[in-house]
C-alpha positions as CSV (number, residue, x, y, z in Angstrom):
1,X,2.5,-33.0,-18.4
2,X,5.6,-30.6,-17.3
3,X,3.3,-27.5,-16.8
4,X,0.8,-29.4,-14.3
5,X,3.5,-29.0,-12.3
6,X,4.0,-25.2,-12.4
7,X,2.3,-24.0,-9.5
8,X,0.9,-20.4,-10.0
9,X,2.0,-18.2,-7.4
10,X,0.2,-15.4,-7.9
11,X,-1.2,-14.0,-5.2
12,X,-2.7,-10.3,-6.7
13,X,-4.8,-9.9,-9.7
14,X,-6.3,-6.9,-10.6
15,X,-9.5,-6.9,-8.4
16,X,-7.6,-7.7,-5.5
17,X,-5.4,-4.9,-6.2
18,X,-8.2,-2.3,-6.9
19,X,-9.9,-3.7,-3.7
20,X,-6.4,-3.0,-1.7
21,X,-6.4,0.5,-3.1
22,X,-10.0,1.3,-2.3
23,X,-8.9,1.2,1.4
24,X,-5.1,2.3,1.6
25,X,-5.7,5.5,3.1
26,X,-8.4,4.0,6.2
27,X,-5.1,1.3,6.6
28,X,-2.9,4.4,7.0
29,X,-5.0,6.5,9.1
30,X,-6.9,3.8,11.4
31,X,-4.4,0.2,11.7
32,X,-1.0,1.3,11.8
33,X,0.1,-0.5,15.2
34,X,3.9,-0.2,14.8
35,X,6.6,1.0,13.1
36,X,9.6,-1.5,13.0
37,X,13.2,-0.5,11.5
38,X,15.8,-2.4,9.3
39,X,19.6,-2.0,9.5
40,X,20.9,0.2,6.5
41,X,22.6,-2.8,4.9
42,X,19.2,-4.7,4.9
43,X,17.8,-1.6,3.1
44,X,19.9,-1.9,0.6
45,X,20.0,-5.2,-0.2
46,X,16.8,-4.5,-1.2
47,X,16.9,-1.0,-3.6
48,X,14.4,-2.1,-5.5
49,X,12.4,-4.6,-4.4
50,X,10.5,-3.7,-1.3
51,X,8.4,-7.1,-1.7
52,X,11.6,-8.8,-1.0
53,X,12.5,-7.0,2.3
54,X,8.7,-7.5,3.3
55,X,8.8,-11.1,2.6
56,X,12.1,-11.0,4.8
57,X,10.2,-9.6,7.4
58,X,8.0,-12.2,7.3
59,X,4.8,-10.7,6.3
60,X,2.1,-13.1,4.8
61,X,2.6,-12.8,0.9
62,X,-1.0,-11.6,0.3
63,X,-0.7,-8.4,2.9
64,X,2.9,-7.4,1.2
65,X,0.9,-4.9,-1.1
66,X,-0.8,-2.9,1.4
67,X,2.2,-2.6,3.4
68,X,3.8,-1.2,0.4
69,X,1.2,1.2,0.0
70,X,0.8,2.7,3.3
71,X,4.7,3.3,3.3
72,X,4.1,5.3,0.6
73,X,5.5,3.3,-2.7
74,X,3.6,2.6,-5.6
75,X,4.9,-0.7,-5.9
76,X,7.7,-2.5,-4.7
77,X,10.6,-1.5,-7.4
78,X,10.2,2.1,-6.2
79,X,11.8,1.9,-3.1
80,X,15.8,3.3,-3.0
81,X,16.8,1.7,0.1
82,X,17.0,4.7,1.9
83,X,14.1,4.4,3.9
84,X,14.5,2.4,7.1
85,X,11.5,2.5,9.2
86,X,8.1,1.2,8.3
87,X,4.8,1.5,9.1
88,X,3.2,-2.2,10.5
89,X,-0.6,-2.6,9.3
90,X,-3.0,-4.9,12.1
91,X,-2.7,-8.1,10.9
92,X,-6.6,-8.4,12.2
93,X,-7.4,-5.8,9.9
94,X,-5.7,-7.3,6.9
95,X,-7.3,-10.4,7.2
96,X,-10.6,-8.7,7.4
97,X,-10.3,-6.9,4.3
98,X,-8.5,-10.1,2.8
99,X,-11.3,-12.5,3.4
100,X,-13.9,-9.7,2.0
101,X,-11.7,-9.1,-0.9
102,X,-11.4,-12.7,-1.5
103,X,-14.9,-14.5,-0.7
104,X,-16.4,-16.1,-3.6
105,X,-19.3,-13.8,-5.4
């Protein structure tokens, strides 16, 4: 059947996301490594879709939403392009958190 083959892709539901946001502000304050920058064209390529430039980055799909988070958006279609420099999140840390957030109950 035609939608065995759809593959879901979804990589956030709603617990995941409230997990994420239960620890936003210790990613902020304690695993920021780096800051990296993006050319001003880059920027706004993406007005509007900060996944996208994150994914272009080449930031594991599933660690996208904190990194959105800790740059201070709300979600992804509230970025303007005008911001240029991020804040980079310890990829160690994110799996932590990731493999917690995600073990089966």
């Amino acid at each position: 059947m035609l939608t065995d083959l759809i593959k879901d892709n979804k990589v956030m539901d709603d617990e995941l996301l409230n997990n994420w946001n239960s620890v936003i502000e210790t990613l902020y304050t304690k695993h920021i490594i780096k800051t990296t920058k993006v050319e001003g064209n880059l920027g706004h390529k993406y007005r509007g879709d900060l996944y996208g430039l994150f994914q272009e980055l080449d930031l594991p799909a599933e660690y996208i939403y904190p990194h959105i988070r800790v740059n201070g958006y709300s979600n992804s279609s509230d970025y303007d392009g005008t911001q240029l420099s991020f804040s980079v999140i310890d990829d160690a840390a994110l799996r932590n958190y990731y493999k917690m957030f995600t073990r089966k109950k």
